[in-house]
C-alpha positions as CSV (number, residue, x, y, z in Angstrom):
1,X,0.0,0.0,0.0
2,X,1.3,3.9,-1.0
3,X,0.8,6.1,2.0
4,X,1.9,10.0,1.6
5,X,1.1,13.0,4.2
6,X,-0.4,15.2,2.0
7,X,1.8,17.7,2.7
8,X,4.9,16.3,1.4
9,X,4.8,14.9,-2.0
10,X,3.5,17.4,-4.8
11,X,3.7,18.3,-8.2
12,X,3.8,22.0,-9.5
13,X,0.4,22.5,-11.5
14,X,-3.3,22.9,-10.3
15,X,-5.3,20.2,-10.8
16,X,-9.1,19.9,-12.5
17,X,-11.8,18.9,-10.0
18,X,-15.7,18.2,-10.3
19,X,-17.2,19.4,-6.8
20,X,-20.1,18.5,-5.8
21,X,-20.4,20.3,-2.9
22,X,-22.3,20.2,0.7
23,X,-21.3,22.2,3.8
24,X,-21.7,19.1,5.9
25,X,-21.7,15.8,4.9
26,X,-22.8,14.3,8.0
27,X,-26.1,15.5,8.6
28,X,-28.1,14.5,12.4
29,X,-31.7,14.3,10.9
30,X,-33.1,14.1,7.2
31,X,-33.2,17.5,5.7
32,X,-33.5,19.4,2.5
33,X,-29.4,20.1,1.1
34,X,-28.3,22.6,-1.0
35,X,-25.4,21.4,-3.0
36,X,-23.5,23.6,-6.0
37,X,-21.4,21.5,-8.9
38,X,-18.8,23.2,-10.1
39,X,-15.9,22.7,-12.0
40,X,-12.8,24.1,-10.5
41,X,-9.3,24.3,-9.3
42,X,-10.1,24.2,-5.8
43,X,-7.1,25.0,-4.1
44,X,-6.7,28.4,-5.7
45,X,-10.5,28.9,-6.6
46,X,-10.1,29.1,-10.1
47,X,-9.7,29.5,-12.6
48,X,-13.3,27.7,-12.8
49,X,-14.2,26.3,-16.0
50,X,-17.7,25.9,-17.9
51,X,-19.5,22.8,-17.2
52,X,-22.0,21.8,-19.5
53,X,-25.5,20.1,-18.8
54,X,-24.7,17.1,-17.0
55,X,-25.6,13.8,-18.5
56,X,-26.4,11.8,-14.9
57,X,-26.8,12.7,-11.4
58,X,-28.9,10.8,-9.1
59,X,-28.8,9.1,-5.2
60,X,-28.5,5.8,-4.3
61,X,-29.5,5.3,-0.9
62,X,-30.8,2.4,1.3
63,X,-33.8,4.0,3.1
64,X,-33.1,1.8,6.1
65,X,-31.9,-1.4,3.8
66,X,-28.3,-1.8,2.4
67,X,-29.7,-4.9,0.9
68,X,-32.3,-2.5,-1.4
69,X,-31.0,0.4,-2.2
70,X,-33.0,2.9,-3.7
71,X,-32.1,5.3,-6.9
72,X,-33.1,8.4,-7.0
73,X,-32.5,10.7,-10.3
74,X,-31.4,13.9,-9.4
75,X,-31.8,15.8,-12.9
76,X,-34.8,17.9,-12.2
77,X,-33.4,19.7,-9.5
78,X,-30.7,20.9,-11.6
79,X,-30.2,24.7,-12.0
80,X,-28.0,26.5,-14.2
81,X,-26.1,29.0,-12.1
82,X,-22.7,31.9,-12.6
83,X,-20.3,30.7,-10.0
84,X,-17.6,33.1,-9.4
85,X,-14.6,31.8,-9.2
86,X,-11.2,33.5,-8.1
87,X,-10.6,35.5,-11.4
88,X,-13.4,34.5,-13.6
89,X,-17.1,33.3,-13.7
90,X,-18.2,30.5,-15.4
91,X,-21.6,28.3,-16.0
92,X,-22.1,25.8,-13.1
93,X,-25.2,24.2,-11.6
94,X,-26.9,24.1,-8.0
95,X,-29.4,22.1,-6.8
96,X,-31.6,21.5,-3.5
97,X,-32.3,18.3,-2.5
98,X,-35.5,18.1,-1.2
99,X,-36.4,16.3,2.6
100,X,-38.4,13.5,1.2
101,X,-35.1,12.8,-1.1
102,X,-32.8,12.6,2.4
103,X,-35.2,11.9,5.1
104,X,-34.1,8.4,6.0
105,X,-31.2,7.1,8.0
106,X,-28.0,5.6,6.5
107,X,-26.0,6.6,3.4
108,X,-26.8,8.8,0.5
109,X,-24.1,8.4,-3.1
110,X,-24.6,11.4,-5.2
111,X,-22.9,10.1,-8.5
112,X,-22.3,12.8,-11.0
113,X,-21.6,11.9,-15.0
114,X,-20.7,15.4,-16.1
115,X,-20.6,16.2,-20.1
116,X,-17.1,16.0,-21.2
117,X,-15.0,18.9,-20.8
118,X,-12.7,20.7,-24.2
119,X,-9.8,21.6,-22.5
120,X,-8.1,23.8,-24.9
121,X,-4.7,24.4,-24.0
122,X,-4.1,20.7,-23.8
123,X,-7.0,19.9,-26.8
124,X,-7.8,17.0,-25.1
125,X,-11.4,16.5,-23.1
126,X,-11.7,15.9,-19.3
127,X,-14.6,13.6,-18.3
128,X,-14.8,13.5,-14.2
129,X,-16.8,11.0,-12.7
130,X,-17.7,12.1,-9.6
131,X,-18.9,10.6,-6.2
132,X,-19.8,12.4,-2.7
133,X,-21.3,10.3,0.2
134,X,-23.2,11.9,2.8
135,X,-25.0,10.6,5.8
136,X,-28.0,10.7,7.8
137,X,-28.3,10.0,11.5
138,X,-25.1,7.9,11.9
139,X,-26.1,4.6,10.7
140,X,-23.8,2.8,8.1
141,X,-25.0,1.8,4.7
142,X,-23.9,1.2,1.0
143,X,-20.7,4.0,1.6
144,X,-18.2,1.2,0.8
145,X,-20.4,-0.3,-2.1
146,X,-19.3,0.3,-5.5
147,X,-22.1,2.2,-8.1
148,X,-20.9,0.6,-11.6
149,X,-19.4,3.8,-12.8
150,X,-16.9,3.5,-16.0
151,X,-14.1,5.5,-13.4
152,X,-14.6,5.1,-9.8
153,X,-12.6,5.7,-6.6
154,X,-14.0,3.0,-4.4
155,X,-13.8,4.1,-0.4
156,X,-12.4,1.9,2.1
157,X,-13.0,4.7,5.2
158,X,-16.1,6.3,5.5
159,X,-16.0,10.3,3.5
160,X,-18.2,11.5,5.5
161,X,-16.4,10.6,9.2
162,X,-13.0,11.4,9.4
163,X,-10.5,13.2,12.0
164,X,-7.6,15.7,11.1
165,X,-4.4,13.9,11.2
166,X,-6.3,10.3,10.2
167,X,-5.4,7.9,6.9
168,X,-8.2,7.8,4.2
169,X,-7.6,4.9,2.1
170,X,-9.3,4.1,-1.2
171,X,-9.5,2.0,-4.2
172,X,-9.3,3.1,-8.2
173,X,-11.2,1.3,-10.5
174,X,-11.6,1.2,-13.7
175,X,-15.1,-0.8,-15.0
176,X,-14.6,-2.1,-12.2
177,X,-11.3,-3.5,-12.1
178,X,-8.5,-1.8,-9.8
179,X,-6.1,0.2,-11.8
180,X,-2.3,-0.8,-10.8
181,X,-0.2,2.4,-10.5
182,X,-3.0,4.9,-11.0
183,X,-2.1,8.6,-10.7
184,X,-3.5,10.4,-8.0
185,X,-4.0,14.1,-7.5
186,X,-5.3,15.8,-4.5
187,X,-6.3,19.1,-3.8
188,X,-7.5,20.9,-0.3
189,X,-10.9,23.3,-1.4
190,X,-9.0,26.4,0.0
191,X,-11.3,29.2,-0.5
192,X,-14.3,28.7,1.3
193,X,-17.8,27.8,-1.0
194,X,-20.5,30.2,-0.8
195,X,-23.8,28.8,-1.8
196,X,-26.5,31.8,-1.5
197,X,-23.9,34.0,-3.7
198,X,-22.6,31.2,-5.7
199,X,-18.9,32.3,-5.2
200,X,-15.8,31.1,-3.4
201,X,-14.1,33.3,-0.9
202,X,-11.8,35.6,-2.2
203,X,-9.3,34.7,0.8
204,X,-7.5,31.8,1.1
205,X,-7.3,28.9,4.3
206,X,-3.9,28.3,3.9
207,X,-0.8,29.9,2.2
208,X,1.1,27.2,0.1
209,X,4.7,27.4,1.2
210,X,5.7,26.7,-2.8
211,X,3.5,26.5,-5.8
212,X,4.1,22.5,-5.9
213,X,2.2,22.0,-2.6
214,X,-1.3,23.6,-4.4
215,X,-2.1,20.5,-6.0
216,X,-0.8,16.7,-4.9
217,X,0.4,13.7,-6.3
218,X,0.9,9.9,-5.6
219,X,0.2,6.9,-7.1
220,X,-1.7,3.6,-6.3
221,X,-0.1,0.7,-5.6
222,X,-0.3,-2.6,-8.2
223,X,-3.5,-3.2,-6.5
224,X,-4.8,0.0,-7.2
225,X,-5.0,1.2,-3.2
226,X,-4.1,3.9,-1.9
227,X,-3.8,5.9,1.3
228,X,-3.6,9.7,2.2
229,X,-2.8,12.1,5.3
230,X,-5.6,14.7,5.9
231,X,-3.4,17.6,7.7
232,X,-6.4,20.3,7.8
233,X,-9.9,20.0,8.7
234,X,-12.5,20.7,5.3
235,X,-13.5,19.1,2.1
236,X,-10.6,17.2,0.2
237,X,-10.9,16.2,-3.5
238,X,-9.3,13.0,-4.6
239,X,-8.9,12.2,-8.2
240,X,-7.6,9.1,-10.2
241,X,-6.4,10.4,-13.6
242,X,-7.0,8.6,-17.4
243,X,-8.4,5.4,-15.7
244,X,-11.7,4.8,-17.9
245,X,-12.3,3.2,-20.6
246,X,-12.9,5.5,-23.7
247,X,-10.1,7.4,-24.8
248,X,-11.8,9.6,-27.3
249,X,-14.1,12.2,-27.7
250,X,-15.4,14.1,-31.3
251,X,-11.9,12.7,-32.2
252,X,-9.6,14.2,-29.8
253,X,-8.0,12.6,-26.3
254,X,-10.6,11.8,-23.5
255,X,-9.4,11.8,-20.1
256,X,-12.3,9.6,-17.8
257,X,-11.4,10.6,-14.3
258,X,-12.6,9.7,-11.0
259,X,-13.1,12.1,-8.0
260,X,-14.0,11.0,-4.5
261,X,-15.0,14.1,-2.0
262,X,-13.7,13.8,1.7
263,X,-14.8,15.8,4.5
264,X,-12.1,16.2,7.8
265,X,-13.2,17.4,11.4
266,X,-10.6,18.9,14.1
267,X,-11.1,16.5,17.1
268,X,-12.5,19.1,19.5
């Protein structure tokens, strides 16, 4: 197994990242949850890139039975939004998630098949298949279960419980196969989220000691596992580079990533 404090090992470039984005992820009761998706480098805020209307996004949830979970598609909540970014504004979406959506105990995957991205500098496209796991009232369901996606980071900890200075270890898979070697990048959401005025916060957490440290890298080891420090408390993007299947798109290099969203908590 590869395990790497996150603040040692880096690489000197910003990373792409598809949030989907909750302030908690851990929630005490059912409630309605406002959630933004944006495309982003989160540790500087930007620049933030235009994401086009997503193909799938939808909740699978076991409303009090792991062994029959329920999907939910997530579509019609959608809402086509300006997110301002650090620098620039670009199209994004939000979306509420209604009560009778979250009102049961256990786990909630929100799994996110975005339209692929034309990244022009590199003329390639960036397809990000993304997973967040939240939960409701403390009792463990499908957060370890893997969704079928082409590109997935399988979690071995639980996202949505985890303590400042703990190990989060995961899986990358690739039709569901674990991808020897994968490349991993991670990236700390430094500028705070603001939902109501669809914006990050102009001011940054931390200070980066060197451009390297804005964006990490690792890599899987040749059972496609990994394992990471979380040094600050806040959301953490982890993403497994080039591991799906299609490697086109409109005839020009498809990149089919897989993001994973972690939450940390300060032991108080």
């Amino acid at each position: 197994m590869v395990v790497v404090s996150l603040h040692i090992m880096a690489v000197p470039a910003l990373a792409h990242f598809q949030m989907l984005y909750v302030e908690e992820s851990a929630l005490e009761r059912g409630a309605s949850v406002p959630m933004g998706l944006v495309f982003t480098h989160p540790f500087a805020g930007g620049p933030t890139m235009a994401m086009g209307q997503p193909r799938a996004f939808r909740v699978i949830s076991q409303r009090g039975d792991a062994a029959q979970p329920v999907t939910s598609d997530l579509k019609q909540y959608l809402q086509p939004i300006q997110w301002q970014g650090v620098g620039n504004q670009a199209a994004a979406y939000q979306a509420v998630i209604p009560r009778e959506v979250m009102r049961s105990l256990g786990d909630y995957v929100f799994l996110l098949e975005p339209e692929p991205y034309l990244e022009k500098e590199e003329d390639k496209y960036i397809q990000q298949f993304t997973k967040l796991i939240m939960n409701v009232g403390g009792v463990p369901g499908n957060w370890s279960e893997l969704q079928g996606m082409p590109a997935e980071i399988q979690p071995l900890n639980k996202p949505y419980a985890n303590w400042v200075g703990g190990v989060f270890r995961g899986v990358v898979l690739s039709e569901g196969k674990p991808v020897p070697f994968a490349e991993i990048e991670i990236e700390y959401v430094n500028h705070a989220p603001d939902l109501t005025g669809k914006a990050f916060a102009t001011k940054a957490n931390v200070t980066a000691p060197h451009p390297a440290y804005g964006n990490m890298s690792i890599r899987a080891d040749a059972q496609g596992v990994f394992a990471i420090g979380l040094p600050r408390a806040g959301w953490w993007g982890v993403c497994a580079l080039h591991v799906g299947p299609v490697k086109q798109h409109l005839n020009k290099p498809l990149s089919q990533d897989a993001v994973l969203w972690i939450q940390a908590k300060d032991m108080k």
